[in-house]
Each structure stands twice: as C-alpha cells, then as structure tokens.
C-alpha positions in Angstrom: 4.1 35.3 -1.8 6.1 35.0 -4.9 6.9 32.3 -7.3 8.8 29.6 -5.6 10.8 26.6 -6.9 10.4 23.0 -6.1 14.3 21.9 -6.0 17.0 19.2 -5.4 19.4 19.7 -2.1 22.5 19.3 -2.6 23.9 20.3 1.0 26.0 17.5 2.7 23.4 15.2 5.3 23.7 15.9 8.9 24.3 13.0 11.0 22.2 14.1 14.0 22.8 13.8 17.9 19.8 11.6 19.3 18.7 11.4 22.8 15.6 9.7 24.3 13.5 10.3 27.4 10.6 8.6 29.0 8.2 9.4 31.5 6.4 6.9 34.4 3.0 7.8 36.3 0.0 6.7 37.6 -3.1 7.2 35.4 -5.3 8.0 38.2 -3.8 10.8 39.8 -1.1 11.9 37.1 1.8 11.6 39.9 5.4 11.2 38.5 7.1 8.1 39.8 10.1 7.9 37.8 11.5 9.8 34.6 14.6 8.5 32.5 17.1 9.0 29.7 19.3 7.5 27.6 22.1 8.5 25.0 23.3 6.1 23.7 26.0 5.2 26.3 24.4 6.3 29.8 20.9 6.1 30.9 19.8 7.9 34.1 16.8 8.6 36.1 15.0 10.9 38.1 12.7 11.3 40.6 11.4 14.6 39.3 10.8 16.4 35.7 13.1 19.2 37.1 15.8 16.5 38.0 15.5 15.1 33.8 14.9 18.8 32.6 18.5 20.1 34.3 19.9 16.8 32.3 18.4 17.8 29.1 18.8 21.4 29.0 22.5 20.6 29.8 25.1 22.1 27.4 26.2 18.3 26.0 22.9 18.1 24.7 22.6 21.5 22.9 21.2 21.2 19.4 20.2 17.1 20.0 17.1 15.6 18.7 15.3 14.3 22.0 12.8 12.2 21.6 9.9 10.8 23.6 7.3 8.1 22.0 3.8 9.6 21.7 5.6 12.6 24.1 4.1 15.3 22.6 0.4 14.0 24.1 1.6 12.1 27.2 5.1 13.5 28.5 5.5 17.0 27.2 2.6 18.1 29.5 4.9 17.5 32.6 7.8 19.2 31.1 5.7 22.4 29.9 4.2 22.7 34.1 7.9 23.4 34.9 9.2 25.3 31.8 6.6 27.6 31.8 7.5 28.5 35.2 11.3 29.3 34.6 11.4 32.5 32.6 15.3 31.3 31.6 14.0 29.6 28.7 11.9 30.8 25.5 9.6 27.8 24.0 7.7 27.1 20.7 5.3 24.0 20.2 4.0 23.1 16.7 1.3 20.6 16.6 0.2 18.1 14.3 -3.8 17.3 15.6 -3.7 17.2 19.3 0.2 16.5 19.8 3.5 19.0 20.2 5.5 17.3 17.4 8.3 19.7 17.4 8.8 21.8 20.9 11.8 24.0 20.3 13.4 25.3 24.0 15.7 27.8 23.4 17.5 30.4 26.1 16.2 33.6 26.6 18.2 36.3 24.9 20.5 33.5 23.7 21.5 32.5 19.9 20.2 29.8 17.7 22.9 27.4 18.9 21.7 27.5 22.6 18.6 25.1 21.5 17.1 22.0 22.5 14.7 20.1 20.0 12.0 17.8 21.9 10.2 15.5 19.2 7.0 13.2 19.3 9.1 9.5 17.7 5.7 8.5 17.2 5.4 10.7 14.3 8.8 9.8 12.9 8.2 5.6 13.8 4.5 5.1 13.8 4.3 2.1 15.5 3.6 0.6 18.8 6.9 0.2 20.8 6.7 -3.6 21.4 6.5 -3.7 17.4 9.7 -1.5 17.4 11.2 -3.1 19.1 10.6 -6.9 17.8 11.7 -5.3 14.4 15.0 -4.7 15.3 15.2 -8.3 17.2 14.9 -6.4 21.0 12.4 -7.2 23.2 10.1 -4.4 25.4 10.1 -5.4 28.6 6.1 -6.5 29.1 3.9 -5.8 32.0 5.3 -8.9 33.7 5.1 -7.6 37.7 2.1 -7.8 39.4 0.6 -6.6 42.3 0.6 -9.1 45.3 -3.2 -9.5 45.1 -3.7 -9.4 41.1 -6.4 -9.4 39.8 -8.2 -8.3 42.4 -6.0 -5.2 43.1 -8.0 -4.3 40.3 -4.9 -3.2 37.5 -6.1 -5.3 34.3 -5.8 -3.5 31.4 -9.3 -3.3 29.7 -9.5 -5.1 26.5 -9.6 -2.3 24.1 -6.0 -1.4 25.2 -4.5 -4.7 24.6 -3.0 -4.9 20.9 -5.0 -7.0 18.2 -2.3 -8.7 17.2 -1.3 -9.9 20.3 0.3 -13.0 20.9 1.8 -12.6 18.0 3.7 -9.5 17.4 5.0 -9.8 21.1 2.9 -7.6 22.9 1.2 -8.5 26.0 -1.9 -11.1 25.9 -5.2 -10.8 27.3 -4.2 -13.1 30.1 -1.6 -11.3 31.4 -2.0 -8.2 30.6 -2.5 -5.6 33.7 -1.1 -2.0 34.9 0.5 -2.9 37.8 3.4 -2.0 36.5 2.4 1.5 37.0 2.8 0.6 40.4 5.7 -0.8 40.5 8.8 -0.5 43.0 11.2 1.8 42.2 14.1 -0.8 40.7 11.7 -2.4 38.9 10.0 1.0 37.6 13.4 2.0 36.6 14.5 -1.3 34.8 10.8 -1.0 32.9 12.3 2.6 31.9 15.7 1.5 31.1 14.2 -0.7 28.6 12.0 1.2 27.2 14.4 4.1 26.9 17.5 2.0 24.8 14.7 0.2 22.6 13.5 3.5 21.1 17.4 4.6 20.8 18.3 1.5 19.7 15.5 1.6 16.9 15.7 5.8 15.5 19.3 5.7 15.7 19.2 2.1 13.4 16.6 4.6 11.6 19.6 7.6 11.0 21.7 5.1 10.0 19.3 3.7 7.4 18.1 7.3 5.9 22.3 7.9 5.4 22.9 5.1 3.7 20.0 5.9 1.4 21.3 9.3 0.6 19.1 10.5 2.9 19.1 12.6 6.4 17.1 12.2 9.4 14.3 15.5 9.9 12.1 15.8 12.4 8.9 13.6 11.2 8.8 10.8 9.0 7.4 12.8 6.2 10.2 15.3 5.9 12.9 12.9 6.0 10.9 11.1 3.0 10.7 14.8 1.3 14.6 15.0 1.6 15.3 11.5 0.9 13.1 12.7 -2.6 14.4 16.0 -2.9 17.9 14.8 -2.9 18.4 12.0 -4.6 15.3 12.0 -6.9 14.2 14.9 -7.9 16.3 15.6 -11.2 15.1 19.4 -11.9 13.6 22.0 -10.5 9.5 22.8 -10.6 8.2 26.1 -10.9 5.4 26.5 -8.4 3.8 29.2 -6.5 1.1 29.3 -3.9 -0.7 31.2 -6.3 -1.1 28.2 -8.1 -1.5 25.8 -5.4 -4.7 27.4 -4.4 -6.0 27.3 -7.9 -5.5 23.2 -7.7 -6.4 22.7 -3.6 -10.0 22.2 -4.4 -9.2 19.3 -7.0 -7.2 17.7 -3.8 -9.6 15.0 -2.5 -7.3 12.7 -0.2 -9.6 9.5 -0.5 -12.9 7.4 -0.7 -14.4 6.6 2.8 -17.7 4.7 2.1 -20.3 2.6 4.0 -22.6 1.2 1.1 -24.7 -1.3 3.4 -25.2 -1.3 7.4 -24.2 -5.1 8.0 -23.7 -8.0 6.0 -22.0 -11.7 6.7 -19.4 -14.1 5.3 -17.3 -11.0 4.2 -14.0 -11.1 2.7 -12.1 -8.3 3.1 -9.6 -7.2 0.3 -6.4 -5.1 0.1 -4.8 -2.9 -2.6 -0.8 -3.3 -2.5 0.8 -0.4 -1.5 -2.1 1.9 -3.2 -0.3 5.3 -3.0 2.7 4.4 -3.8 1.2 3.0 -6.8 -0.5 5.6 -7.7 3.0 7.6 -7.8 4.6 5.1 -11.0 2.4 7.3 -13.6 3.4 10.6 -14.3 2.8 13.5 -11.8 2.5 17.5 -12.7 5.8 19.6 -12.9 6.3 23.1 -14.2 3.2 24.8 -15.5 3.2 25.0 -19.3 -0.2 27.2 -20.1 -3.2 27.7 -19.2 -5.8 27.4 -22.0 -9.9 27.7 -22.3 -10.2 24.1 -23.7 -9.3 20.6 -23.4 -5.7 19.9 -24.5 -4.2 17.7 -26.9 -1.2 16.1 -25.5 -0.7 12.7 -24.8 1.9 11.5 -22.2 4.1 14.7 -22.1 1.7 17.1 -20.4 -1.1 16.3 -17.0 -3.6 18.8 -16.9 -6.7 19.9 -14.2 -9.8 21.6 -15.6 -12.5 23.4 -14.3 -15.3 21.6 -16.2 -19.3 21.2 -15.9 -19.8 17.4 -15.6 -22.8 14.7 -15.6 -22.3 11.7 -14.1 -25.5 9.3 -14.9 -27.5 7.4 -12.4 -25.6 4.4 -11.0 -24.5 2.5 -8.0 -21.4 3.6 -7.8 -20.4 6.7 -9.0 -16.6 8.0 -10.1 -16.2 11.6 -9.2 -15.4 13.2 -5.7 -17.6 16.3 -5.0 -17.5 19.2 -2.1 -20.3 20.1 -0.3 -20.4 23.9 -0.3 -22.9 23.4 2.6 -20.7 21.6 4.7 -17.5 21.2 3.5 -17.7 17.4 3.3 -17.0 15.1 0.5 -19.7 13.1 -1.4 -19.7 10.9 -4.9 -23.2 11.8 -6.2 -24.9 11.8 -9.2 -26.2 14.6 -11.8 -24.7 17.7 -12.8 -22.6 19.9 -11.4 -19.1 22.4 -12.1 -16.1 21.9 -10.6 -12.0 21.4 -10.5 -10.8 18.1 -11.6 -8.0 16.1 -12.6 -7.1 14.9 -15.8 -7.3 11.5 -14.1 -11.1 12.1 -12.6 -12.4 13.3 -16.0 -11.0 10.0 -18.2 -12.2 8.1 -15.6 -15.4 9.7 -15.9 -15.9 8.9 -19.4 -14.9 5.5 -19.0 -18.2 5.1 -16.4 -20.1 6.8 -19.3 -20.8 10.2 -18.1 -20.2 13.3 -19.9 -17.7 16.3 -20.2 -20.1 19.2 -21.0 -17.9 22.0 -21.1 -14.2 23.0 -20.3 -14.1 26.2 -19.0 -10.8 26.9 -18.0 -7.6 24.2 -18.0 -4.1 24.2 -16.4 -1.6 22.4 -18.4 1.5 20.8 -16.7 4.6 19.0 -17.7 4.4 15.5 -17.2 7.5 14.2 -14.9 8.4 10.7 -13.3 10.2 11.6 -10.1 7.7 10.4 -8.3 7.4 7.2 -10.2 11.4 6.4 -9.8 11.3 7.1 -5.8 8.2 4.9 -5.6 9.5 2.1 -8.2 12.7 2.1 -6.7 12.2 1.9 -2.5 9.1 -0.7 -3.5 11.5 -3.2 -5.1 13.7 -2.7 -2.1 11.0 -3.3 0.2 9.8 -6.3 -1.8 12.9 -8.1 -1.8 14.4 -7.1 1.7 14.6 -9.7 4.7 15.4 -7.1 7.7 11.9 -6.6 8.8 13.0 -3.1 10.3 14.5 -2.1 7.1 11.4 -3.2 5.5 8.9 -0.8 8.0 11.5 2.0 7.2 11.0 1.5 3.7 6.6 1.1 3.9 6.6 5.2 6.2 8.9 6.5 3.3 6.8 5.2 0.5 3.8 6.4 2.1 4.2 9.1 3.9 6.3 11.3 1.0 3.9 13.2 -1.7 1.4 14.3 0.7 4.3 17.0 2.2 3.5 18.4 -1.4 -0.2 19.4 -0.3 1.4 21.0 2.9 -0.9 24.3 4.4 1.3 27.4 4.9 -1.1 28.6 7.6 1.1 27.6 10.5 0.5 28.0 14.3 2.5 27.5 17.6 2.1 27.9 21.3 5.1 30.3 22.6 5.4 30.2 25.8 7.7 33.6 27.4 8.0 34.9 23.9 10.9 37.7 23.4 8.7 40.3 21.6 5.1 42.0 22.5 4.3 42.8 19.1 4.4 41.0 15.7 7.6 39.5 15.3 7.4 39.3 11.4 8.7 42.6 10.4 5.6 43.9 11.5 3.2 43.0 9.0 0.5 41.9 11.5 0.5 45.1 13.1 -2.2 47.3 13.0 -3.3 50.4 14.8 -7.2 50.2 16.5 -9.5 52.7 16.9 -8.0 53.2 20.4 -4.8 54.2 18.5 -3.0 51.4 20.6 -1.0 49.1 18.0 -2.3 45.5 17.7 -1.0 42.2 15.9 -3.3 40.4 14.4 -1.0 37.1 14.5 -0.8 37.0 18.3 -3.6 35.9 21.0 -2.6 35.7 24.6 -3.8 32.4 26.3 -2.4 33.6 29.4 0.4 35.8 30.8 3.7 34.9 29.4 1.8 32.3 26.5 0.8 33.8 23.4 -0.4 31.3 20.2 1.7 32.9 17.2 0.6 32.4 13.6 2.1 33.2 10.1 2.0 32.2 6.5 5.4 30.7 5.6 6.7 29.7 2.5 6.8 25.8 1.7 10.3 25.0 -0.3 8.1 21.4 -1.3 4.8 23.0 -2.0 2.9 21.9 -5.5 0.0 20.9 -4.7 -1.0 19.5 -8.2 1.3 16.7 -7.3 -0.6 15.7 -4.4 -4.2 15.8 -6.1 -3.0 14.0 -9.2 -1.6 10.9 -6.7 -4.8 10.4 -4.6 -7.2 11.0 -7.9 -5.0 7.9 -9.2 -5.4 5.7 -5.9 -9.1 6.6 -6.2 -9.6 5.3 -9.5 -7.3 2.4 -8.7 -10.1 1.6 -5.8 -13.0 2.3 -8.1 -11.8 0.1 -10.9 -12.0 -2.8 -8.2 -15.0 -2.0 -6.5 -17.1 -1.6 -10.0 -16.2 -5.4 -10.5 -18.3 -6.1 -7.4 -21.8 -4.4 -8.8 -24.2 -4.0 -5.8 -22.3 -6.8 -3.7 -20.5 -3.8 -2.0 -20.2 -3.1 1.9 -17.4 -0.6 2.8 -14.6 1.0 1.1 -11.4 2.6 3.1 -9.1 4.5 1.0 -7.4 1.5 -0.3 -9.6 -1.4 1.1 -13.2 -2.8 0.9 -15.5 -5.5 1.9 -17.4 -7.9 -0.3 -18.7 -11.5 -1.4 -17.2 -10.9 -4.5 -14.7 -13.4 -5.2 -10.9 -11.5 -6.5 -8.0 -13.1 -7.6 -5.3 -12.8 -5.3 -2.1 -10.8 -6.2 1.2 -9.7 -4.5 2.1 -7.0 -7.9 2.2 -3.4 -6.9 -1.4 -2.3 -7.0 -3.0 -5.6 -7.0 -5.6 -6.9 -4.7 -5.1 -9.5 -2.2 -7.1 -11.0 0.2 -6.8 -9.9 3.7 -9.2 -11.7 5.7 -12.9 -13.3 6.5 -15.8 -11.5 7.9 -18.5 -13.6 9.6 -20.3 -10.5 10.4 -19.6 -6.3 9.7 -21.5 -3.8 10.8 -20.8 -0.5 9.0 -22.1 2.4 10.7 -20.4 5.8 9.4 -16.9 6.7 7.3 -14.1 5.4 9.7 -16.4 4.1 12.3 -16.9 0.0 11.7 -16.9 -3.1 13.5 -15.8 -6.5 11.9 -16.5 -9.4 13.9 -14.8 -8.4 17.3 -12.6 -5.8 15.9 -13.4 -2.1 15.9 -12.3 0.8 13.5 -13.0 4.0 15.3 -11.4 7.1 14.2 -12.2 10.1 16.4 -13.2 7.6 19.3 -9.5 6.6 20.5 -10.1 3.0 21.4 -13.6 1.2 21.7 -14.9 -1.7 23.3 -17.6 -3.6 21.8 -19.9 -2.7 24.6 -18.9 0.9 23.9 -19.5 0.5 19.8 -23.2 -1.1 20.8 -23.9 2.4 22.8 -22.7 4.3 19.5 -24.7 2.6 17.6 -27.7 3.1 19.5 -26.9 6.8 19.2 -26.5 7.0 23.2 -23.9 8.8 24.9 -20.6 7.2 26.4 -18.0 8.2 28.4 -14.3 7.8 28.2 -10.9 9.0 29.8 -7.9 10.5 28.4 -5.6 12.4 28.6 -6.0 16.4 28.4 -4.3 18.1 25.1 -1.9 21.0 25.7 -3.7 23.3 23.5 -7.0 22.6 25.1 -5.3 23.4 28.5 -3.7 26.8 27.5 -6.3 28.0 26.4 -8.3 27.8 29.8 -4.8 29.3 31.5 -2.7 26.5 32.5 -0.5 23.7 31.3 -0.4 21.1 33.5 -0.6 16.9 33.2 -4.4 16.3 33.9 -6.8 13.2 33.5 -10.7 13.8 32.0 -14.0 12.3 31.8 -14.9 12.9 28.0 -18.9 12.2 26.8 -19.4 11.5 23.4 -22.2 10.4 20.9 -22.8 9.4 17.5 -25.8 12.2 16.4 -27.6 10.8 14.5 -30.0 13.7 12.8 -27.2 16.3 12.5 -26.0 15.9 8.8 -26.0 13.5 5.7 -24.6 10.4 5.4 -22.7 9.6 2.5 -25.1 7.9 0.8 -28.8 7.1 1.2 -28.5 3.9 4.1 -31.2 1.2 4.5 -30.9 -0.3 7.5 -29.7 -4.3 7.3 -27.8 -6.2 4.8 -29.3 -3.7 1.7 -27.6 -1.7 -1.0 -27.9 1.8 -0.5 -28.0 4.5 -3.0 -26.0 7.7 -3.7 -27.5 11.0 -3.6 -28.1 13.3 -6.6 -25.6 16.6 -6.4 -28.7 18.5 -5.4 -29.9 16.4 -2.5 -26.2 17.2 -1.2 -26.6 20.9 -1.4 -30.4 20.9 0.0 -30.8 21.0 3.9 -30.5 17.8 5.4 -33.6 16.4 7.1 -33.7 13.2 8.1 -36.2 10.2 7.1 -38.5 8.7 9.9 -37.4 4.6 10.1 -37.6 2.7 12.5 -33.9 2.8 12.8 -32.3 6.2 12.0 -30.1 6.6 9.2 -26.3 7.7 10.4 -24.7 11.0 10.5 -21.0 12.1 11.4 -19.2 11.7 14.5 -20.1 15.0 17.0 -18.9 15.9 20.0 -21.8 15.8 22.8 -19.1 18.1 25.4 -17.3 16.8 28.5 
C-alpha cells in the first residue's frame, strides 16, 4: 500500500434509521419462545426467527442500523440457522473476539441499497442493560415472575451472574434474583421483550441524538463514532502516514502494565488513576513524519520521536521499560540489557529511574501535534461538569475508546455466507495457479458449502500507529510514577489501577489518584485473574464463582457452560444456536510468570532480560509458581 493521509471529514452527518430486536429462549435446550422488535413507534413479536427475519428484511427497513444487545454472541446464531438456508440473501459477518459486530445481509444479485446492517449495541453502549437503562431514567423490567414453586423449581440464578453492584444500580438482588422468567407465559414473555426492546431504542437513539449535537455521527461501534467525532471536529490538518511506517512503530505499541507483584496480602486499599488514557492524550502526540536520523535528536516540544536503541535498565524492584518476548510473544518489564523500539516517552522515563541509553541506532522524528490533547481536554471538562448521568457515560466510551482506532490491524476477516464469486473477489490478487494448473485464492477457505471465510488487507483512512504507542507509553509512566512511591509495598497493578498499604492523597484532577476501596484480603494469582475479598477479576474465564476461583487456584480443572461462538461452529460445518460444556484450567508449569512469585504476602522480583528469553522451567515449591491462563479442551 501506498502513502495514506490521516484527515478531517467534512461530509454532512447522517442521521441514521435505528431499529432494535431481541431474542427469548430457554438456556437448556436453546428453544425460541418469543422474538421481538421495536422502531421506535411499533413493537411486534414473533413466534419464530423466520416470522422477525420477514419483518426485518422488509423494504421499510432497508439500509437501518438494527441492533441486538450482546446479539452478535447470543441472537445472531438463530438468525444465521435460517439465513444460511435461503440462498435469496448474500451475508458478511466481521467479528471483534468471539462476537459478529457488524453482519451485513444483502440480496443476492441486488445493489448496495438492498442492505440490512445487524450490529452487536453492546459494542457501541458497553454496559449492562439495567444500567442503560437507569441512565436514561427507564427502568428494565427485572426477573420479577416466578415459577409457582420457586425456589424449588430450581431457576435461581447462580451468584456469579447476579451484578456486583446490585441493589444499587437497579439490577436484580441476590434474593430475588431467578430465571423463571425464561419460562415465562407468553404475555408476560412478551411484555419482558417489549421492555427490553424500547429501553435499548430509547437509550442509542438518545445516543444519535447526542453524537449530532456534538458534531458528530453515529458508526457502527463506539470507537468509530469517537474516530469521527475526532476526525471531524478536531483534527485541524491532515497527517501523512503510511502502513509502511506503522509497521516500523507496531513493536513500540505496548497497550498496558498487567502485574501481580505478591500472591496475597490484607488491609489493602485499592487506588484509581482518573481517566488514565485520556490523560495521557493532553501531551502532545506524533503527526507527520519529519526525518529519520541515526541519533538522538535535539528538539524540544515541537517534534516526538521513537528510536531503536540498546538500553540497560539496573537491578530494581520495579522496573520502567516494557519488553517482548521473542520466545513467546508476551510482554515483560525486566532488567539488564537489551535492543529495542521505544518511545521518546519510555527512554526519558528510563533515565529518570537511572538506567542508561547506550546507543541510538536508528530514530524516527515526528511533528509534535495537540489534537488529541483538545478532544481529550475538551469532552473531560464536559464530563466533569455534566449532571445527565447518560450524557456523562456517553462522554467516558468517547474519551476512551478513541486513539486506540489509530493502532487498527489491516488484516481483516469475515464469514460470507452464499458469497457471489468462486474466486478472489479483489481484482484477483489472491489468485494463484497450483501445480494441478487449477486456479486457487489464497484469501478464501471454505468452511462448508455455500460459507467461505474471506480475508484481505484494506487500507485504514485513521491508521498512525505512532499515535497509539505514544498514548499508552504515557499512561504507563503515569502508573509507574505512582507505583514507585509505594517501594516494595506493591500487590497488583491493572493498566490504570493498583493495590497497596501505601497511603495516597486523594484527588479528583485529571490523572490523579483516588482511592477506590478497602481490601481485607487479595489474592493475586496471574495478569487479569484476581480475587479481592468476594469479588473476582477473571478475564478469559467469563464469570467465576469463588468456589470456581479456589479450583483455579489449585491448578484443577473446572467446568463451565456457554454459549457456542459462530466462528467455532462454521468451522465444524454448521451454524446453529447450541449450549456447551467447556473444561478449563490454570497450567501451571506451561510458561513464565511475569515476575519471579513467592508464594504468601512476599515481594517478588523481576526477571533479568535473559531469564525471559531462556526456556522456562519451573521451580519445585511447595506451591507452584503461576503461569498463563490455557485452555485444557472441551
């Protein structure tokens, strides 16, 4: 690909049509009760998907945004099972992780106007409904019918399901709380719907309305309607980029600092930093490229520069740079020496812990601009001084979920499911002929007869990576600056949190810390896998009961249930709405944690660069050190 250019829009905003569906079943057997939609003026519902897809596909609705909360995991399987079985319609499903954020359902043969666009809200209002819906001073109807014999009809809800902040943010309380409602009678099924239905209307079209005012326009996540809030009312100039030069920078993009630093300690306080990315985006962030030079520049506040540099960072407890295992592809902060790509920001920081620069070997010098710093300045003081408490969650996803479209991949994939081509459909530049002579395309693999998953490179208008990396190097060092103050009193630090006995000020500013709450007892076992007091972090375990965290830690397997992902499901031949029995475990003796763990309330100690890159074998204690969260198969 060629040079690009990072611009302003300047089109006029679309004011788009929005139309919301929801789905009803029971979890055991996946069997549709009810399905419903609303448009803003007329909900109905149907006994059937086909019944709500012949609503949909309907030509009033041609070219609507249609929306379903969490639908790309949970609904859209039940709408795929019947479109892939009518050959009328062509369909393309991106995915973000496991869920179809944008399915695209278009008629065969027809033009770019006969369209439906299904979206995942969840991924534009990334919230729990109930909290939704409380913001914009509606109510979701709870799980208030019961079964005749509850409880012993045997529909509670279990307790990691219930909402932690219940009573208070409205949601249903552990006393009530059941899934009867699953099996509800149909008019009370179909109120439940009715309800659930206008509340998400109700809140993304409050959401248009919002983004417009702001000289915005709705897009299909909450990310790109940040981008075009930014690219149209804040971004004053162009930017010269290139992927080119994106991929020069990528390695220096290190999102954030994960950390356990001791397995357990007590009387914890947790601390907070304000709005840590969006601070990070008042100092000045990388424009155009200016030169690229063999030594360290000399420039002051005009320019931001990366640098491929050989470093030393000195034996401490806590040390400043970010570093990529080549090994495994996993990031570590260790000591010693070592050459690599890093920001401007990463190498003063450096210095300032006392290590060493020992030799520039290549630099990439950038114009220093403060677009970035005006979008962030200016929806934070709206956010700060705003009463709405709706207006104030819309403002919170568009200050953080904007500069990271800048590090956006341009390796893209999709599930097509009665595609109208055999062969490459890029002007052919995936074809290639075999040794069979037969003509193959390298960007399609057939999952099964009439689905194919499609994948190009495509340009990114927003791409500059350098922008990216130079924000989340600042909200690293914004976190190290506060986690130094606390010595060797350190227990866990999450990207812009950690735990301590160290006693902070408390501060509301923009980038302060503030105290979020007491700890009587955390137990830290891995990055992203904690428990404090009864609650439990557990990314890449869905929800976890403290029964289940216990067998985790143990390093015994567990079994869950959820929900089967589309992709996972096409790719044995089928897409269809289907409950599994997962097992999992925590392996323990598998890879290297991020630091050298002693087990109890003890400081650990980070590993020296070359420990990182040697094979990892682990130590014989009486209780095993922890490793990454691995998949034990279902």
């Amino acid at each position: 690909m060629s040079g690009l250019t990072f611009s302003p829009v300047k089109s006029k905003p679309k004011r788009r049509r929005i139309v919301v569906y929801d789905l009803e079943w029971i979890p055991e057997t996946m069997h549709l009760t009810l399905a419903g939609t609303y448009d803003g003026s007329q909900y109905r519902s149907f006994e059937t998907v086909n019944g709500l897809l012949n609503e949909l596909l309907s030509d009033r609705y041609r070219g609507a945004f249609i929306y379903a909360h969490a639908g790309g995991i949970a609904d859209m399987p039940f709408l795929l099972e019947q479109l892939c079985e009518n050959r009328k319609y062509h369909i393309e499903a991106s995915f973000s992780g496991s869920s179809a954020v944008v399915v695209r359902v278009q008629k065969a043969h027809g033009t770019k106007e006969d369209e439906w666009i299904f979206l995942d809200s969840y991924w534009l209002l990334r919230d729990k409904l109930d909290h939704l819906a409380k913001s914009i001073g509606e109510r979701k109807t709870g799980d208030t019918w019961h079964c005749a014999t509850f409880p012993d009809c045997g529909h509670r809800k279990a307790k990691e399901d219930i909402c932690s902040d219940a009573p208070e943010c409205g949601c249903p309380d552990l006393s009530s709380a059941s899934r009867c409602m699953f099996y509800a009678p149909n008019y009370i099924l179909e109120e439940y719907n009715r309800n659930d239905c206008m509340v998400l209307w109700k809140a993304i079209s409050r959401f248009q309305d919002e983004i417009l005012m702001m000289g915005g326009e709705l897009m299909l996540t909450i990310a790109s309607t940040a981008m075009r809030l930014f690219r149209r009312k804040y971004l004053k100039s162009p930017i010269i980029t290139s992927p080119l030069l994106s991929d020069e920078i990528r390695p220096a993009y290190i999102a954030s600092r994960v950390e356990p630093y001791r397995s357990e300690g007590f009387n914890l306080t947790e601390f907070d930093i304000n709005s840590s990315f969006p601070f990070a985006m008042t100092f000045p962030t990388p424009g155009s490229l200016l030169s690229k030079e063999e030594r360290r520049p000399y420039g002051g506040k005009d320019i931001v520069y990366y640098a491929r540099a050989k470093v030393n960072v000195p034996d401490s407890f806590l040390p400043p740079l970010p570093y990529r295992c080549r090994r495994d592809d996993r990031i570590y902060f260790p000591t010693g020496t070592w050459t690599g790509l890093f920001s401007q920001t990463d190498l003063n920081l450096l210095e300032e812990a006392g290590g060493d620069i020992l030799s520039f070997n290549e630099c990439w010098i950038f114009e220093a601009r403060t677009d970035f710093a005006d979008y962030a300045t200016d929806l934070y003081e709206l956010r700060k001084n705003e009463k709405d408490q709706f207006r104030k969650l819309l403002l919170k996803y568009l200050l953080n979920s904007c500069y990271g479209k800048t590090a956006e991949g341009r390796d893209k994939s999709s599930l097509v499911v009665h595609p109208q081509y055999s062969m490459c459909p890029h002007d052919g530049k995936h074809d290639f002929v075999d040794e069979n002579d037969q003509i193959v395309s390298t960007c399609i693999l057939e999952l099964f007869p009439g689905a194919i998953l499609l994948s190009d490179e495509k340009a990114i208008p927003h791409e500059h990576v350098p922008i990216a990396a130079e924000i989340t190097a600042i909200a690293r060092r914004t976190l190290y600056q506060f986690a130094i103050q606390c010595g060797d009193d350190l227990y866990y630090s999450d990207t812009d949190s950690l735990y301590t006995h160290h006693d902070f000020p408390s501060s509301a500013e923009l980038g302060g810390l503030k105290k979020s709450k007491g700890v009587y007892h955390g137990e830290f076992l891995a990055a992203k896998l904690y428990k404090t007091d009864d609650k439990i972090k557990s990314k890449g375990f869905g929800r976890m009961s403290v029964a289940t965290f216990e067998c985790v830690k143990r390093g015994e397997p567990f079994e869950f249930e959820r929900q089967s992902r589309i992709r996972e499901m096409a790719r044995k031949g089928r897409i269809f709405p289907e409950s599994k029995i997962l097992h999992k475990q925590l392996r323990l003796d598998r890879t290297r944690p991020k630091r050298h763990m002693v087990p109890g309330d003890h400081p650990s100690t980070p590993w020296n660069v070359r420990q990182v890159e040697e094979k990892w074998v682990p130590e014989k204690t009486e209780k095993p050190l922890l490793g990454p969260l691995m998949a034990a198969g279902a």
